[in-house]
C-alpha positions in Angstrom: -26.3 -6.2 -21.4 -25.4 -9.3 -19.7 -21.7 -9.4 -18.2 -19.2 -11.8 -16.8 -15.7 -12.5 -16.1 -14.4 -12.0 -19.7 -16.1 -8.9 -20.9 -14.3 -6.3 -21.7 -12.8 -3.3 -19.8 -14.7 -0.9 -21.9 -18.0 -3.0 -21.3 -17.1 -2.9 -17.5 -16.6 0.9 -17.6 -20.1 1.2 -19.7 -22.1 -1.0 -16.9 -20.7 0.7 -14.0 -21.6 3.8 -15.1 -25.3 2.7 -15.3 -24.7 1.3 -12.0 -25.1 -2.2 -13.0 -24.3 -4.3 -9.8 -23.1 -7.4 -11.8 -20.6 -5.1 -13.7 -19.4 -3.7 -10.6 -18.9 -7.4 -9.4 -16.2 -8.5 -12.6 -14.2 -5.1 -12.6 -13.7 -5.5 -8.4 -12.4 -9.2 -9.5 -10.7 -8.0 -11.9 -8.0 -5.8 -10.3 -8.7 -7.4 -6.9 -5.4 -8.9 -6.3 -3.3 -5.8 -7.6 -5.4 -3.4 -5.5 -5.1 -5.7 -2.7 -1.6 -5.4 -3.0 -1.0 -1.7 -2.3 -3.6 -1.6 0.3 -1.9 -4.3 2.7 1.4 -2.0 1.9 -0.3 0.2 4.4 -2.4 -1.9 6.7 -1.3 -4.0 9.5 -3.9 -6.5 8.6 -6.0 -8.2 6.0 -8.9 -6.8 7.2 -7.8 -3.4 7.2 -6.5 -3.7 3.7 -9.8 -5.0 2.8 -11.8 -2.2 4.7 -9.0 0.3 2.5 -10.1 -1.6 -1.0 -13.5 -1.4 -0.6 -13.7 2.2 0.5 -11.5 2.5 -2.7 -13.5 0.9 -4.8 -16.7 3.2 -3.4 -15.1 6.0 -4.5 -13.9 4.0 -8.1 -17.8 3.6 -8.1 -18.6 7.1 -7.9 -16.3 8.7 -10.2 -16.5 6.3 -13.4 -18.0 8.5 -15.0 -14.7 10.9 -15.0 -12.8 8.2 -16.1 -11.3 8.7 -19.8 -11.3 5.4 -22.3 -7.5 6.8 -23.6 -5.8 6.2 -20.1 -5.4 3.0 -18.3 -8.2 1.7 -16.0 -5.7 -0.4 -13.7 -3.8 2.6 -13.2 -6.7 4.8 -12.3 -8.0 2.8 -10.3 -4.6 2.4 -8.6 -4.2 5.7 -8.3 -7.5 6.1 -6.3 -6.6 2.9 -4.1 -3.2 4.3 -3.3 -4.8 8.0 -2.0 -7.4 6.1 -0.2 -4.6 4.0 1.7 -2.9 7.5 2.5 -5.8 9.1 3.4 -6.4 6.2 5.8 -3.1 6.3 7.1 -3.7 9.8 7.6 -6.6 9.6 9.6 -5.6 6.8 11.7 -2.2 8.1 12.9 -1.6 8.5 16.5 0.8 10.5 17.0 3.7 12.2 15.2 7.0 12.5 16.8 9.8 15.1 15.5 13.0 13.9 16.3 16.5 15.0 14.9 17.7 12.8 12.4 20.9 14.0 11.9 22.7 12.0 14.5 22.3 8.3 12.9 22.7 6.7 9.6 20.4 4.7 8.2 21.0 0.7 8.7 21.6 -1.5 5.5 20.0 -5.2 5.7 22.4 -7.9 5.3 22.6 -9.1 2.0 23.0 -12.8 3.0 19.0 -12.1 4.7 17.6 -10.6 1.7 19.0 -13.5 -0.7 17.0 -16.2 1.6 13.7 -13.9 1.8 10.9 -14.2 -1.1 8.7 -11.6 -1.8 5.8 -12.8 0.5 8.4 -13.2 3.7 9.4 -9.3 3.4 5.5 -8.1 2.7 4.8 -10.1 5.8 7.4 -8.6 8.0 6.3 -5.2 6.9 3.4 -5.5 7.9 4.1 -6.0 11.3 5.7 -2.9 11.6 3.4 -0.3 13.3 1.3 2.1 11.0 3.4 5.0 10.6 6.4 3.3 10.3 5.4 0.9 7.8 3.5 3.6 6.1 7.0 5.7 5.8 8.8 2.3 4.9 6.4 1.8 1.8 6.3 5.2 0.3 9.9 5.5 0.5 11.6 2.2 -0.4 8.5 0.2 -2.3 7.0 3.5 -4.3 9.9 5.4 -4.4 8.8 8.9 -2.8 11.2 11.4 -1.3 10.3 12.3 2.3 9.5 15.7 1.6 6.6 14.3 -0.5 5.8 11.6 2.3 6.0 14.6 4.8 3.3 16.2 2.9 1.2 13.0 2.4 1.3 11.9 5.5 1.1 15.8 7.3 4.3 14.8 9.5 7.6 16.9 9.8 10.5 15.5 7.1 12.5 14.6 9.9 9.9 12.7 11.0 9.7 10.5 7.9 13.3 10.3 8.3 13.1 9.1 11.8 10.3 6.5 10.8 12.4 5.2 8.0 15.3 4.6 10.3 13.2 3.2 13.0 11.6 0.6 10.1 14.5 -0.6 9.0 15.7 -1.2 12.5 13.1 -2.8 13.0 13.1 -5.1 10.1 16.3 -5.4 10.5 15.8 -7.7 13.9 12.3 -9.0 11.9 14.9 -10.7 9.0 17.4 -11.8 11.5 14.9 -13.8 13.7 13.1 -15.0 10.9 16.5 -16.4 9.5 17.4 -17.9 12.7 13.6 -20.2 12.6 14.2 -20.5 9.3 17.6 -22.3 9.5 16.4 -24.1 12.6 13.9 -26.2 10.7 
């Protein structure tokens, strides 16, 4: 069978599993830009979300032939993206500190910041938070995990992932604030 851009998921699915390189090609296309999404959530750079996607995709690759035609291919393939990125946040973390979180509340952005930002501007400032922190930062505010479950994604201490949150938004914090002041100065 001959495939291109519009075939079908299930005609993707079919060619991948009989390691066709061409079907391959069109379903990477075809969820490039959603997968590409979550990886840079958890990379400091385009190249290391691209290094993240395509070890993804090795392992989407590999286990087609487990995936079910009843559940939704975006999704599992998501699914493998997003433990990939973990597992590469995992594996590239420093250190781990444990500090006592008790003693601070977390820090609130200003609201006036936050109504000048678009999507892109806040992606862009994360990422310029270093790994662990920005890691923490995703799983807790962009995909909604407790720290208990980032604790035991990330194999750090909950009060760790507490302190990394808090540390994040600080440092976003000061991120939004200069990038309003060169905003408003142009």
């Amino acid at each position: 069978m001959l495939y291109e851009k519009n075939s079908t998921d299930r005609d993707l699915i079919r060619g991948c599993q009989q390691k066709d390189k061409l079907a391959q090609k069109y379903l990477y296309q075809r969820f490039y830009g959603r997968m590409m999404v979550i990886c840079m959530r958890y990379s400091s750079n385009q190249e290391e979300a691209m290094d993240i996607l395509n070890r993804a995709y090795l392992k989407v690759f590999h286990a087609i032939d487990d995936f079910e035609l009843t559940g939704s291919l975006s999704g599992w393939i998501a699914k493998i993206v997003f433990n990939t990125a973990i597992d590469y946040v995992r594996a590239n973390t420093t250190y781990r500190k444990v500090m006592d979180f008790n003693s601070e509340k977390e820090s609130a952005f200003s609201p006036e910041i936050l109504d000048q930002l678009i999507a892109e501007d806040l992606y862009k400032a994360i990422q310029l938070l270093p790994g662990e922190m920005r890691s923490v930062f995703s799983l807790y505010v962009l995909d909604g995990y407790k720290h208990r479950e980032i604790a035991e994604m990330l194999d750090i201490n909950v009060n760790t992932s507490k302190w990394h949150l808090a540390n994040a938004k600080k440092e976003l914090q000061q991120l939004l604030k200069n990038y309003d002041k060169t905003r408003l100065a142009v």
